[in-house]
C-alpha positions as CSV (number, residue, x, y, z in Angstrom):
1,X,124.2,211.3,133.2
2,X,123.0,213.5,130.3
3,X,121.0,210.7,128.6
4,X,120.3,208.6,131.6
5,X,116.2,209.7,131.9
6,X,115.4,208.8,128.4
7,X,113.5,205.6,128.4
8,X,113.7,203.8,125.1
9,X,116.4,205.2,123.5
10,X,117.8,202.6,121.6
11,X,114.1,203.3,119.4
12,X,114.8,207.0,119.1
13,X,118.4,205.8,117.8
14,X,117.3,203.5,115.6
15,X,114.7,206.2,114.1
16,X,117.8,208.4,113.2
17,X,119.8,205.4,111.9
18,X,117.1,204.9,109.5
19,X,116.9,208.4,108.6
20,X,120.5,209.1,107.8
21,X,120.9,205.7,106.0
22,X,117.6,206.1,104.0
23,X,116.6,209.8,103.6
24,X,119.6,212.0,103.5
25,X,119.4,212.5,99.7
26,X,115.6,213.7,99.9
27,X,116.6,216.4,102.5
28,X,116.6,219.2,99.8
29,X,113.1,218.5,99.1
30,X,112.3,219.0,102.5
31,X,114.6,222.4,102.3
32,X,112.5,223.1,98.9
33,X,109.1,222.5,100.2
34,X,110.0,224.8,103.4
35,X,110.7,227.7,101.3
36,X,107.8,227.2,99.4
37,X,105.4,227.1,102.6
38,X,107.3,230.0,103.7
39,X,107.3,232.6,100.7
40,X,103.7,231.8,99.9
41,X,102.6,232.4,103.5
42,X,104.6,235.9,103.6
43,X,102.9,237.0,101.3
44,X,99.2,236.7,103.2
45,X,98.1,240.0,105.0
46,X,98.4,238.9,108.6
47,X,101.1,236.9,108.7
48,X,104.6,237.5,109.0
49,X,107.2,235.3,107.7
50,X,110.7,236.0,107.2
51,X,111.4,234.0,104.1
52,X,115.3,234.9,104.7
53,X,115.4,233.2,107.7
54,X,114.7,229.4,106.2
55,X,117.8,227.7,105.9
56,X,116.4,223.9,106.7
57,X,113.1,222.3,107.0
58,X,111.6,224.6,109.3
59,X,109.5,228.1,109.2
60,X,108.7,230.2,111.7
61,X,105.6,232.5,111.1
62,X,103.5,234.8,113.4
63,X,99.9,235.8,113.5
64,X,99.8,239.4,113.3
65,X,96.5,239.6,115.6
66,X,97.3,237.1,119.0
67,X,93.4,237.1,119.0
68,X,93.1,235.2,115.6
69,X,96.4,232.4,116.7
70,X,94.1,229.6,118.3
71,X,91.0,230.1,115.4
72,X,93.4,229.4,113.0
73,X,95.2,227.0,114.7
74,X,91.3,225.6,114.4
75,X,90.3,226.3,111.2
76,X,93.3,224.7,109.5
77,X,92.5,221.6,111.5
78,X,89.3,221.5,110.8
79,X,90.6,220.8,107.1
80,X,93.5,218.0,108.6
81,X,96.3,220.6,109.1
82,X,97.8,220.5,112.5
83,X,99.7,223.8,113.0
84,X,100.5,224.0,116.8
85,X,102.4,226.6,118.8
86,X,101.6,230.2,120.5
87,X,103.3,233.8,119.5
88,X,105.7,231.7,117.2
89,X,104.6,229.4,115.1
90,X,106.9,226.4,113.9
91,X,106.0,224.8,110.7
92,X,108.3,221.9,109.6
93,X,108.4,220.1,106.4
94,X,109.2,216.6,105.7
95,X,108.7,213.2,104.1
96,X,104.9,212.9,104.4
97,X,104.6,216.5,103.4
98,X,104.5,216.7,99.8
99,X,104.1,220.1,97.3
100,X,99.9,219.7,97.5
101,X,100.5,219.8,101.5
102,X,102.3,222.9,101.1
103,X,99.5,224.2,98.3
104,X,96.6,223.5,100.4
105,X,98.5,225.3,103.7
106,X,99.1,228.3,101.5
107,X,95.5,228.3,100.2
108,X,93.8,227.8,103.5
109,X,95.8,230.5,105.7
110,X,95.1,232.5,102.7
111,X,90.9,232.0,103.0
112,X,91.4,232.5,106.9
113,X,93.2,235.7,106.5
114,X,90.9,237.8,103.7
């Protein structure tokens, strides 16, 4: 009943498989990376990050003007960054994102933001 509308399933299960039998010991990169999106993001005038609230591979950010969410949702884009959300904006790190990823993020929202 509870799983019964998912098409496919067996793919999505096999996905995880491979995930926990192949990448659970590069999980604190992930955890690594995150932080390092999140504390050089909070500190960019215009965007508030709570860098005590990362605890996995995910960061959760706001635009401090709603106005500027969808040009920099745009901008970053623009330079092959896909940032996608609304008031909240979820950011998650993980095996294709790599420290230069998180470099180039924090350089770029910086640019938008001055």
């Amino acid at each position: 009943m509870l799983g019964g509308a998912m098409r496919q399933a067996g793919m999505l299960a096999a996905a995880c498989e491979f995930a926990l039998e192949n990448n659970v010991t590069r999980l604190s990169d992930d955890h690594d990376n995150a932080l390092s999106v999140a504390q050089g993001l909070a500190a960019i005038p215009g965007i508030n990050c709570d860098v005590s609230a990362v605890q996995t591979n995910m960061v959760f950010m706001t635009v401090e003007e709603d106005s500027k969410v969808l040009q920099f949702q745009k901008y970053m884009a623009e330079h092959g960054i896909l940032i996608m959300g609304g008031q909240i904006i979820r950011l998650v790190t993980h095996l294709d994102v790599d420290a230069a990823t998180i470099e180039k993020t924090i350089v770029l929202s910086r640019a938008f933001f001055e």
